[in-house]
Backbone as CSV, one residue per row, in Angstrom:
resi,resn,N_x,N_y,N_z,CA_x,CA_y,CA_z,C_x,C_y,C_z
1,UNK,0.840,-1.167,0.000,0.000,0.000,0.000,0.890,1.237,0.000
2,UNK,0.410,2.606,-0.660,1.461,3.402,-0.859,0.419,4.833,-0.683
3,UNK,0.660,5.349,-0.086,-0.106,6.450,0.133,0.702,8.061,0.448
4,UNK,0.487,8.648,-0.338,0.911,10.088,-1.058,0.724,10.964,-0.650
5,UNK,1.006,12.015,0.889,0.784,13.101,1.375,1.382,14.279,0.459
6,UNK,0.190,15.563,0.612,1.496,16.307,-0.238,1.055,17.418,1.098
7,UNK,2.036,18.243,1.254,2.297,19.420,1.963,2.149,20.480,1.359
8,UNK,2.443,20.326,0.104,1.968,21.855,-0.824,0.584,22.859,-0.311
9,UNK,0.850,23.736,-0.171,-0.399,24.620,0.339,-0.899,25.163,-0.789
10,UNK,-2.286,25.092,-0.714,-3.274,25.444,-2.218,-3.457,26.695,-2.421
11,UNK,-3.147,27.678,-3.233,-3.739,28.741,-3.317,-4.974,29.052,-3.704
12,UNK,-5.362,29.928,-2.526,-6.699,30.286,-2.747,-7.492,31.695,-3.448
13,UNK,-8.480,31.176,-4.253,-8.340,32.306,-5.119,-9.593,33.469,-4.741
14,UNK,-9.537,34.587,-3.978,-10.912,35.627,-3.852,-11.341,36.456,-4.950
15,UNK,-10.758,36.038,-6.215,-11.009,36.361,-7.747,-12.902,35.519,-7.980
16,UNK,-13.377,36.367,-8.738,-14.260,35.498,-9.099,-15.441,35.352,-8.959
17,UNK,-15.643,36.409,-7.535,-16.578,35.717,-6.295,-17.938,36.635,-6.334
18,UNK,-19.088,36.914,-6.080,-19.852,38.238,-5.821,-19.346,38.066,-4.179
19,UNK,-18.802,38.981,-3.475,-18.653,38.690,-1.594,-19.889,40.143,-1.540
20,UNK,-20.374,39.217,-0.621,-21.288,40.450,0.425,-20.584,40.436,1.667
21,UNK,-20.817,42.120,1.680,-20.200,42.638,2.911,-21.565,42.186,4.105
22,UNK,-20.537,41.590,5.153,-21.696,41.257,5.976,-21.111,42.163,7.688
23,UNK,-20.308,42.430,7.618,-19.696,43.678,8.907,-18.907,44.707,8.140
24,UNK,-18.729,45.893,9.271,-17.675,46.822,8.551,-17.911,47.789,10.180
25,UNK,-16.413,48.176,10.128,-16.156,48.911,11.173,-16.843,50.343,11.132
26,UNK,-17.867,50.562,12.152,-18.595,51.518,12.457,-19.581,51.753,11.329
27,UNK,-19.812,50.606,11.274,-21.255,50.856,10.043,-22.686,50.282,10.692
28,UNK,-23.892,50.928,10.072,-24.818,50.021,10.496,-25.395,49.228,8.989
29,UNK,-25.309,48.734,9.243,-25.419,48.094,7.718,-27.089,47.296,7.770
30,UNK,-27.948,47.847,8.783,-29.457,47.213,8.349,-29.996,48.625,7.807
31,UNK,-29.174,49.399,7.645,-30.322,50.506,6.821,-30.321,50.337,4.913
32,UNK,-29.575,49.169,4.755,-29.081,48.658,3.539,-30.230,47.906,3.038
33,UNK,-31.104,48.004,1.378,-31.793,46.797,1.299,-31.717,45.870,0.389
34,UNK,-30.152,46.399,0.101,-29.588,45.287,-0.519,-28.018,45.392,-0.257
35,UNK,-27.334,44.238,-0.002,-26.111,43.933,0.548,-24.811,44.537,-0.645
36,UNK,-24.102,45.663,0.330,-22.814,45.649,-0.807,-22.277,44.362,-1.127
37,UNK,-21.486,44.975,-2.101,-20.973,43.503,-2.909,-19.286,44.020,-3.281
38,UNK,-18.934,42.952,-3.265,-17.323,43.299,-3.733,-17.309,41.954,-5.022
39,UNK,-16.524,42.712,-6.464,-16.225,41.119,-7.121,-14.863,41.339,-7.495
40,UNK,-14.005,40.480,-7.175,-12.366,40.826,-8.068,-12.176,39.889,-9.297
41,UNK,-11.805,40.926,-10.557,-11.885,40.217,-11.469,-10.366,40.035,-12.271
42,UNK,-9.761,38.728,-11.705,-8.395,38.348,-11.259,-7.330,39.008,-12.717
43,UNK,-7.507,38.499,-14.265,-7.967,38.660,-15.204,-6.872,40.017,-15.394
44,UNK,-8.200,41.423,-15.246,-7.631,42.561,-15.761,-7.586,43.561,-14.385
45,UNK,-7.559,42.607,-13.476,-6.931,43.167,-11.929,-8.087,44.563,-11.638
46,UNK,-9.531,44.210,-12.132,-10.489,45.175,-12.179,-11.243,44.724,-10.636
47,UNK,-12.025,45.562,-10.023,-13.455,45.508,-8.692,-14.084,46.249,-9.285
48,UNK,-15.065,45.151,-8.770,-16.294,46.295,-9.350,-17.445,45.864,-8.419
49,UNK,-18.658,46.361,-8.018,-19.704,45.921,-6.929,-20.670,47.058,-6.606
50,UNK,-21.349,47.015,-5.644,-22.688,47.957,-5.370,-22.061,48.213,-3.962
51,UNK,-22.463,49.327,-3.376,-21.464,50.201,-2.591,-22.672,50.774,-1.278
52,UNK,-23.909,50.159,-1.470,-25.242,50.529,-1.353,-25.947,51.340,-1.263
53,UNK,-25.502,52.065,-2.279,-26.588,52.979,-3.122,-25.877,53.279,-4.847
54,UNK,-24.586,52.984,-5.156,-24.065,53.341,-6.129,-23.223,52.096,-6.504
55,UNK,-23.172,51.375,-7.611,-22.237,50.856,-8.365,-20.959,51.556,-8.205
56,UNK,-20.146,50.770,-8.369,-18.371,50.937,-8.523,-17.772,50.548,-9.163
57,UNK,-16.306,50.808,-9.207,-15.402,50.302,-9.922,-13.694,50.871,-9.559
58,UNK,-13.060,49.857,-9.915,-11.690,50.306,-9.811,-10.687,49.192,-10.274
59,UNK,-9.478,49.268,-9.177,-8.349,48.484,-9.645,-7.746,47.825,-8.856
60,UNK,-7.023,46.949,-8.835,-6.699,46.354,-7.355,-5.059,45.085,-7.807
61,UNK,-4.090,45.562,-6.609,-3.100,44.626,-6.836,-3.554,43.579,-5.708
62,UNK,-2.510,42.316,-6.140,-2.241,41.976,-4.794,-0.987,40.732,-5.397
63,UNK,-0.305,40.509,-4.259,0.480,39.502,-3.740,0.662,38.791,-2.595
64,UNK,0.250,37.516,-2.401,0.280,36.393,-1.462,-0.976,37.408,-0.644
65,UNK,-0.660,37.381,0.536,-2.010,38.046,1.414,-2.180,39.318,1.480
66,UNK,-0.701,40.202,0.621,-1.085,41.409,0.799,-2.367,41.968,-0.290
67,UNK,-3.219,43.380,-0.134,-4.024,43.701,-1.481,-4.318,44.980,-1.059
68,UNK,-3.945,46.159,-2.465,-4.994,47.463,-1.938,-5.698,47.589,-3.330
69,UNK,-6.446,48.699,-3.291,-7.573,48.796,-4.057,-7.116,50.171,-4.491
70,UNK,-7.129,50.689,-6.042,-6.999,52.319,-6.371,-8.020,52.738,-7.732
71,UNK,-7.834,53.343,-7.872,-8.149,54.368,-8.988,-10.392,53.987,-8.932
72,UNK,-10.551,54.153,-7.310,-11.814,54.042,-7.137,-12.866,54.818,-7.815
73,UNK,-14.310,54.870,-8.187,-14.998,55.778,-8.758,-16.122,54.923,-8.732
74,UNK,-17.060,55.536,-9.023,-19.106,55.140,-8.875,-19.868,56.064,-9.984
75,UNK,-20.961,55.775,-9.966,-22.241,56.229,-10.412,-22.243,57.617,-9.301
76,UNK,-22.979,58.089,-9.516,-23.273,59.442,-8.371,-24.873,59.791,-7.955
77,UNK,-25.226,58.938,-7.831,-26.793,58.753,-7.550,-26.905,59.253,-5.868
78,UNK,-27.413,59.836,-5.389,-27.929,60.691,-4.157,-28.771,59.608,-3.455
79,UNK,-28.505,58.729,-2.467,-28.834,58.586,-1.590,-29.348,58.402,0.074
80,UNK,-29.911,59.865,0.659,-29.442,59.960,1.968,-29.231,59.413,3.015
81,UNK,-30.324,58.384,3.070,-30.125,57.812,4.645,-28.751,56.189,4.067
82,UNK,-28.494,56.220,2.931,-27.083,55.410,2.922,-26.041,55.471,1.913
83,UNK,-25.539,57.083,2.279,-24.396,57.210,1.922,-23.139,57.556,2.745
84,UNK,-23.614,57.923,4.006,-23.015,57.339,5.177,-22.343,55.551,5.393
85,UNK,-23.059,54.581,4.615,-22.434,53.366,4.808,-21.376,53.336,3.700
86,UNK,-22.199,53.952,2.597,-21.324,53.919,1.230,-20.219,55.062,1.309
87,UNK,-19.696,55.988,2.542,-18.626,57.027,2.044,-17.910,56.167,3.242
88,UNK,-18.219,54.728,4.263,-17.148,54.378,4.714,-16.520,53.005,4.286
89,UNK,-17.714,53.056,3.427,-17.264,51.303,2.514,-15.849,51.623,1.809
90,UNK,-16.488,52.631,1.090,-15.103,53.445,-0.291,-14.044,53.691,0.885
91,UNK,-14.177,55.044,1.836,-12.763,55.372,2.995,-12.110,53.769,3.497
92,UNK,-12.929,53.091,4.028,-12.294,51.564,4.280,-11.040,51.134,3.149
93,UNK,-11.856,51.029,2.177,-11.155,50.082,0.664,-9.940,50.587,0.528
94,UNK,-10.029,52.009,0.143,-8.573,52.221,0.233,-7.669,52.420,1.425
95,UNK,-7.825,51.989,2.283,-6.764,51.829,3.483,-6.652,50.328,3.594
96,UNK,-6.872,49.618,2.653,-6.574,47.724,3.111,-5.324,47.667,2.393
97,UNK,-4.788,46.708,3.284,-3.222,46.782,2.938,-3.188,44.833,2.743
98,UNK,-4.134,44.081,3.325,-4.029,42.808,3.526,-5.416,41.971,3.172
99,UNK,-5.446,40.466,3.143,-6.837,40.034,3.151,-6.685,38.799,3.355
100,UNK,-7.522,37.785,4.324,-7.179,36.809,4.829,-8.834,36.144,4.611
101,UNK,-8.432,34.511,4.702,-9.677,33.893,3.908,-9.717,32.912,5.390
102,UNK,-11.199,32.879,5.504,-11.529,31.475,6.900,-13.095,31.190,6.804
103,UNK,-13.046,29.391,6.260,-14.786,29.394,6.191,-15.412,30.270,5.712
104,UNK,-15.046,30.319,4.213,-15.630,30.974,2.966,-16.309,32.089,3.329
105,UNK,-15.155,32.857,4.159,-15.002,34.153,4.658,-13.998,34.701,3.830
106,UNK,-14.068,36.253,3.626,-13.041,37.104,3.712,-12.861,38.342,4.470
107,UNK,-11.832,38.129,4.335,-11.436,39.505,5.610,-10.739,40.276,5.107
108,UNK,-10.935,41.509,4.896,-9.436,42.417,4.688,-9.301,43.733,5.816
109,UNK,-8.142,43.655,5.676,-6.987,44.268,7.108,-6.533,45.404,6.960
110,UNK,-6.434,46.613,7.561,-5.680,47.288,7.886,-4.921,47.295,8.844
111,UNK,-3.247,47.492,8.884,-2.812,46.992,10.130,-3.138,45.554,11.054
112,UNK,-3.214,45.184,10.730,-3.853,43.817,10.756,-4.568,43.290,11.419
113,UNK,-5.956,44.847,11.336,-7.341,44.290,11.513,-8.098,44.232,10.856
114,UNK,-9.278,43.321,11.038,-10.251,42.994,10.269,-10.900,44.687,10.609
115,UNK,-11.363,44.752,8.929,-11.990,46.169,8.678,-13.446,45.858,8.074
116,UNK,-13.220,44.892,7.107,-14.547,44.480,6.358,-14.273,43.142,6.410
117,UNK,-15.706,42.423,6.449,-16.033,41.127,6.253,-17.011,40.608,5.196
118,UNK,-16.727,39.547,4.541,-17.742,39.341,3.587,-17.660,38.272,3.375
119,UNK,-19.309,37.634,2.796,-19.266,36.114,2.947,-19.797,36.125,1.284
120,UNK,-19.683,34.847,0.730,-19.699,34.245,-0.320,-21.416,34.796,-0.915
């Protein structure tokens, strides 16, 4: 009998995905009635998602666990009672420096805290 461990660690890919934001630091996120969304589209290193009240878009590097997000921009549609969630979704994004995956979770970090969370 011959049996084949491998140790290789799999890379995991957060390309691909629609993630809903399901926390975010100092947000209330039930005035939302529909869930932001983040998608990375691995490809042409594009994001793009609903911000909850405005569509987005931008650009995004990354290597191994590090990732930031730039050249951000939206639709400009006026929404009052949630653009307060949506001007700290955008302030968040660009301060992530990291992003870590657990039980088809993601997390991304500033300083290496969890800032936003989002599930599949």
């Amino acid at each position: 009998m011959v049996i084949l461990i491998s140790c290789k660690a799999q890379q995991v890919s957060i390309a691909h995905v629609e993630w809903k934001l399901v926390k975010m630091v100092n947000a209330d996120l039930s005035l939302l009635d529909q869930p932001v969304t983040l998608t990375l589209d691995e490809t042409n290193k594009k994001i793009s998602g609903y911000a909850g009240c405005n569509s987005f878009f931008g650009t995004y590097q990354s290597t191994g666990s590090n990732i930031s997000f730039t050249g951000l921009g939206s639709t400009k549609i006026f929404c009052q009672d949630k653009m307060k969630v949506e001007d700290t979704y955008f302030s968040s994004l660009v301060k992530i420096q990291s992003f870590k995956m657990k039980h088809s979770k993601l997390y991304l970090l500033y300083e290496g805290h969890i800032v936003l969370e989002f599930s599949k």
